[in-house]
C-alpha positions in Angstrom: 0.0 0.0 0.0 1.5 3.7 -1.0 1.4 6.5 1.1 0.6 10.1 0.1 4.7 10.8 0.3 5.4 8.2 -1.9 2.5 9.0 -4.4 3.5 12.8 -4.5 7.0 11.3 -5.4 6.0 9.1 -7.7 3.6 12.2 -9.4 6.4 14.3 -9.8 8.9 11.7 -11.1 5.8 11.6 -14.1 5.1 14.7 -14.5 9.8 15.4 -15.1 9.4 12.3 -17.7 7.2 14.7 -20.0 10.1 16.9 -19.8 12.8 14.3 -21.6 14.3 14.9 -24.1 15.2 11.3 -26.0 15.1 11.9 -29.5 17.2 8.5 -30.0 16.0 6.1 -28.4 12.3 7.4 -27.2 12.9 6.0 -23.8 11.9 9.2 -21.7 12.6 9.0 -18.0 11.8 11.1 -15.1 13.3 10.7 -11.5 12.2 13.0 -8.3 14.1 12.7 -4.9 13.1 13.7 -1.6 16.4 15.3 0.2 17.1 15.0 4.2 15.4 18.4 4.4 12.2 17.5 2.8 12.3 19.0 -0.8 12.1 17.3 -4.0 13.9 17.9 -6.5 13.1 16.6 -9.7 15.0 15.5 -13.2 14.8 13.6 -16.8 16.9 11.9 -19.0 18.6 14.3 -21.6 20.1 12.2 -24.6 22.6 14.0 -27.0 23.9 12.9 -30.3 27.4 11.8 -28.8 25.9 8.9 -26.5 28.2 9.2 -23.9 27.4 12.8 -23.3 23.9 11.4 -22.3 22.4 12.0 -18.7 20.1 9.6 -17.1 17.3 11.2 -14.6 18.5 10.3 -12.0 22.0 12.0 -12.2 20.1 15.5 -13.7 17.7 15.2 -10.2 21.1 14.7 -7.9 22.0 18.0 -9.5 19.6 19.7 -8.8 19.4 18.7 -5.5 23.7 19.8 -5.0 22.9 22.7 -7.0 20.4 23.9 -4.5 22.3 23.3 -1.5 20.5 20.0 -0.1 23.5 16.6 0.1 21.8 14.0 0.9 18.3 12.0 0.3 15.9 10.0 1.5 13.9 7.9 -1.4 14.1 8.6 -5.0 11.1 7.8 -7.4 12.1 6.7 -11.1 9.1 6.8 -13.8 9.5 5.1 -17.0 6.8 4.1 -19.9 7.6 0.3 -19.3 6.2 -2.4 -16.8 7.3 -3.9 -15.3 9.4 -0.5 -14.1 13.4 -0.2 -14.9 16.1 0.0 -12.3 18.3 2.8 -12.4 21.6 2.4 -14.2 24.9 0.9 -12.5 26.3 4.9 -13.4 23.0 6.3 -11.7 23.1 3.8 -8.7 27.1 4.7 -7.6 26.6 8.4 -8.0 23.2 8.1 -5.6 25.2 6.2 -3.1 27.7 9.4 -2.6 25.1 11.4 -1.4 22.9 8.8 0.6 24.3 5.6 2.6 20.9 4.0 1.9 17.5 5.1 0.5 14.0 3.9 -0.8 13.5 3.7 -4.3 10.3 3.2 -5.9 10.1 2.1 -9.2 7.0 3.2 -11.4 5.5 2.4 -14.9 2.1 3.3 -16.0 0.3 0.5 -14.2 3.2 -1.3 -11.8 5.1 0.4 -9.2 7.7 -1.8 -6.8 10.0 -0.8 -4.2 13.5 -1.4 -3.0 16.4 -0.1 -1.5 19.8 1.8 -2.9 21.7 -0.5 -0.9 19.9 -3.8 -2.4 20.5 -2.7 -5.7 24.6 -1.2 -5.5 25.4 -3.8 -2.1 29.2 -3.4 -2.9 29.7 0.3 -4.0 32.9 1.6 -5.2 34.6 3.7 -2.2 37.0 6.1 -2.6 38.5 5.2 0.7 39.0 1.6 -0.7 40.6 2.0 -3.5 43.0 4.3 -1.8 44.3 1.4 0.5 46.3 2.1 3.6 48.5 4.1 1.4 48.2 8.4 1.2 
């Protein structure tokens, strides 16, 4: 069963998928994250000619969120035209895990929506700290 927070996240994750611009592959995409301080901040996928150069919803919705001054969220809604819904991208998942140590994610299509969490889908992030060893 939703609750109101999740279905406002879920609207607005919709309503930034109208605003995609996928001109290659048609797959439009729209993300909304609720930070630690309560807003949502929203994003879609913008594709570009150069593939590469493409950004995923997710990643335009983390920007906004740094842009505005907010670090960290809390769940993250992804709405895509396909059912059963999409996870986000390996790319999407490690950059979410830099500004969250876990999260709800909620996956929506036009008639499915299922749930999980950042740390079910990415359980062995890269860490900086890792990689780095005991070395400096």
């Amino acid at each position: 069963m939703s609750s109101p927070s999740q279905d406002a996240l879920i609207a607005a994750a919709r309503s930034a998928r109208m605003h995609a611009y996928a001109p290659y592959s048609g797959f439009r995409v729209g993300a909304a994250l609720r930070s630690a301080s309560g807003v949502i901040y929203t994003g879609c996928n913008i594709e570009n000619a150069s593939y590469g150069a493409t950004v995923c919803a997710e990643r335009v919705a983390i920007a906004s969120m740094v842009a505005n001054g907010d670090s960290q969220w809390t769940h993250l809604a992804v709405f895509t035209d396909v059912d059963p819904p999409v996870n986000p991208c390996g790319l999407c998942l490690q950059v979410l895990v830099e500004f969250a140590a876990d999260g709800e994610i909620f996956l929506a299509g036009p008639s499915n929506v299922t749930s999980s969490t950042l740390h079910a889908l990415l359980p062995s992030p890269f860490a900086f700290d890792s990689a780095r060893g005991s070395s400096p």
